[in-house]
C-alpha positions as CSV (number, residue, x, y, z in Angstrom):
1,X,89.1,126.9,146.0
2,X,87.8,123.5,145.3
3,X,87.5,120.7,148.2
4,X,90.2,118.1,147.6
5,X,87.7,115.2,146.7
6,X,86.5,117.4,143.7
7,X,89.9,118.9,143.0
8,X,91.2,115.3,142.4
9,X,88.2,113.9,140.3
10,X,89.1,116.6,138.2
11,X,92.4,115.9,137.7
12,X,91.7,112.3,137.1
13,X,89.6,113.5,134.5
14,X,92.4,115.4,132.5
15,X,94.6,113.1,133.1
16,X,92.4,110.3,131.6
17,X,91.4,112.9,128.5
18,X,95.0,113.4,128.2
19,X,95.8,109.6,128.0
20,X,93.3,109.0,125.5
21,X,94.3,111.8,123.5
22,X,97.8,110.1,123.4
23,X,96.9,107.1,122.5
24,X,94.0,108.0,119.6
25,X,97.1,110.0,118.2
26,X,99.6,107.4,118.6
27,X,97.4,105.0,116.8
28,X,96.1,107.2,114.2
29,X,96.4,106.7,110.1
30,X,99.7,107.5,108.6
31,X,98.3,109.3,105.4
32,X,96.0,111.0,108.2
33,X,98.9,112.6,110.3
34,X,100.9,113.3,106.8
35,X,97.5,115.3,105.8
36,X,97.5,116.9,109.1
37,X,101.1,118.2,108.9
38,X,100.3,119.8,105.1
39,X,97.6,121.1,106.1
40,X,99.6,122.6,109.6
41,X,101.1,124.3,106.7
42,X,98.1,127.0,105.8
43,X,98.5,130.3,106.5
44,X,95.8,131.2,108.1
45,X,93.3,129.2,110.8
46,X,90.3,128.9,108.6
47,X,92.6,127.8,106.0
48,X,93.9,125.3,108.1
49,X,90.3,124.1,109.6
50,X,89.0,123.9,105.5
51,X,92.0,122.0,104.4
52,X,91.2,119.3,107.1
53,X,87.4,119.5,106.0
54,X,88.7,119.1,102.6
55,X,91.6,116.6,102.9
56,X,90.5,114.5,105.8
57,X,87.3,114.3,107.0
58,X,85.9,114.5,103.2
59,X,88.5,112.5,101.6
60,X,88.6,109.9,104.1
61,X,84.9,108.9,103.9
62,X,85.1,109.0,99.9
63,X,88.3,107.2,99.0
64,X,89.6,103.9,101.2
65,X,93.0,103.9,102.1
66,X,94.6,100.4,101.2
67,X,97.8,99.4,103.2
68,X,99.9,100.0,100.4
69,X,99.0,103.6,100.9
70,X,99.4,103.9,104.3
71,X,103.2,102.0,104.0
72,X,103.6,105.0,101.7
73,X,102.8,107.9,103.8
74,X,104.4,106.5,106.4
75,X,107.9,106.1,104.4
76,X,107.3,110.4,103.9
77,X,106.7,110.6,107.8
78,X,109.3,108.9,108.6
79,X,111.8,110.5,106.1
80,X,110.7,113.7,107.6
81,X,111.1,115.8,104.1
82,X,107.5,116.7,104.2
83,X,107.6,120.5,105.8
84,X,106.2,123.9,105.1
85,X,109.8,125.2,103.7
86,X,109.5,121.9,101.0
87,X,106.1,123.0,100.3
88,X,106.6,126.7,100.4
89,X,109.4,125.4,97.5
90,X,107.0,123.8,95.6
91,X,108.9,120.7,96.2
92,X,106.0,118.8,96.3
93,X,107.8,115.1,96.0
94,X,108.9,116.1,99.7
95,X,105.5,115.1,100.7
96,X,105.1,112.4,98.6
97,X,103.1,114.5,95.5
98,X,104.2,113.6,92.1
99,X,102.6,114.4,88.7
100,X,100.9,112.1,87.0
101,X,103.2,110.5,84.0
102,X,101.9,111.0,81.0
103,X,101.5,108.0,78.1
């Protein structure tokens, strides 16, 4: 068993970890979170770590995100219609996918 001194500066140090975490998520990128959630979606882990290579880390230091699309993928967040069941429907306007019109 640890001494008490030790025991509580470990604690302190999960807690503040914890509290950061929190925060950084709370304070995170709309399109980012909806990204996360689709990618949630994969079947399998290393489908699910590639899809956030692919989608997020890649994407996001390729293409800027203007507000315009962050006001976006926050109006599928909060709507909420963006789940595995709409995707597994191929009801891809659920998470805000549409195909491109044609002229």
């Amino acid at each position: 068993m640890l001494p008490v001194r030790p025991l509580f500066k470990v604690l302190a140090a999960i807690g503040a970890v914890a509290s950061a975490a929190t925060w950084l998520a709370a304070c995170q990128d709309p399109c980012v979170t909806l990204a996360q959630r689709i990618c949630d979606c994969e079947l399998t882990s290393a489908e699910r770590t590639s899809c956030r290579t692919d989608r997020i880390v890649n994407q996001q230091s390729s293409t800027p995100i203007s507000d315009a699309d962050r006001n976006f993928c926050q109006s599928i967040l909060d709507k909420g219609t963006c789940t595995c069941t709409a995707l597994d429907n191929n009801d891809l306007d659920a998470c805000g996918f549409a195909p491109e019109k044609t002229k």
